[in-house]
ZAPAZA-724392 format. One record per residue (C-alpha): x, y negated, z negated. Coordinates in nm, 4 decimals. Each point is the difference from the previous one (the first is absolute). Layout:
((X; Y; Z)),
...
This chain:
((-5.5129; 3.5751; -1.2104)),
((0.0534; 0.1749; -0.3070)),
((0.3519; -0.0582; -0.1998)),
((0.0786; 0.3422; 0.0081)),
((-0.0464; 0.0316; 0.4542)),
((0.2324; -0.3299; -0.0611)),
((0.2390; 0.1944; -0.1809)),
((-0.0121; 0.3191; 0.2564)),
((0.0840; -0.2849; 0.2877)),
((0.3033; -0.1184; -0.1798)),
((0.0734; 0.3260; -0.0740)),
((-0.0088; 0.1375; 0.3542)),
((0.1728; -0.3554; 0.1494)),
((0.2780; 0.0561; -0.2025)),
((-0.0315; -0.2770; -0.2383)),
((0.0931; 0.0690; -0.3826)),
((0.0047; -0.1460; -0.3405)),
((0.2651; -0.2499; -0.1272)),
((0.1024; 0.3669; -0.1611)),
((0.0294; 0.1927; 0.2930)),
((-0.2808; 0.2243; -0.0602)),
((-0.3292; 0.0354; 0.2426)),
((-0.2774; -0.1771; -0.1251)),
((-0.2795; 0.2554; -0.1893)),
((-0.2779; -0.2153; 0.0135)),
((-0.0555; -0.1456; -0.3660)),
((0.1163; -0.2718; -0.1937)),
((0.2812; -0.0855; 0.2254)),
((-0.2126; -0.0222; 0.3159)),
((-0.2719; -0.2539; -0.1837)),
((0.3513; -0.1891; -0.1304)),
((0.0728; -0.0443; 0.3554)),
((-0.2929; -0.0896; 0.1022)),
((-0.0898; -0.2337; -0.2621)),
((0.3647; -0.1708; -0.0014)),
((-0.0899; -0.0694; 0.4230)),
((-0.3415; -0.1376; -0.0829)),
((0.2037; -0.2696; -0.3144)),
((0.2797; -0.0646; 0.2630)),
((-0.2633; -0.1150; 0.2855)),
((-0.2077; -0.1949; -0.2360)),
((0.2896; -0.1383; -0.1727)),
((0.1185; -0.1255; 0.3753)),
((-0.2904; -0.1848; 0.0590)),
((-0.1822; 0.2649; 0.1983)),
((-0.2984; 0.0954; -0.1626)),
((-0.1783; 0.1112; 0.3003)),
((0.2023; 0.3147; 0.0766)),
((0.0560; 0.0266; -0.4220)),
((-0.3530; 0.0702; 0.0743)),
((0.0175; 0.2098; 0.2524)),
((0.2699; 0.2700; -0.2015)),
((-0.2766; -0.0412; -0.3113)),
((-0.2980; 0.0636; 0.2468)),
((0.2254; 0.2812; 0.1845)),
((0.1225; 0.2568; -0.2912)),
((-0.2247; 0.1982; -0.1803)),
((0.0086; 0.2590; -0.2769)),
((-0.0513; 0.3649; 0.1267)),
((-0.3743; -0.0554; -0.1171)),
((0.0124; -0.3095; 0.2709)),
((-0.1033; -0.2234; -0.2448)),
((0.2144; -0.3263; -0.0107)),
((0.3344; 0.0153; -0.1382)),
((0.0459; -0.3214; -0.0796)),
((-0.2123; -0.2887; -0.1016)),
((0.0144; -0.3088; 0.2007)),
């Protein structure tokens, strides 16, 4: 899934940013992403660290993230 489809999800499920606004799909959406991936791995489980890495792509759908 692209970060920017992520975004739209949020978007549409009501979620927002610690400032209230709607996610738009750039830098914020890879900080979220990236922050769940460093949480997991940080908690001792790598395998679904992996799994956000392996999942999120750039809107090219290369990787977004290196592993």
């Amino acid at each position: 899934m692209s970060a920017p489809t992520l975004a739209r999800l949020l978007n549409d499920l009501g979620y927002r940013t610690d400032y209230g606004s709607e996610y738009k799909g750039a830098r914020g959406i890879y900080n979220l992403i990236s922050g769940t991936y460093q949480r997991l791995d940080r908690a001792g489980t790598g395998d679904r660290a992996r799994m956000v890495a392996e999942a999120f792509r750039k809107p090219n759908f290369e990787y977004a993230y290196e592993q």
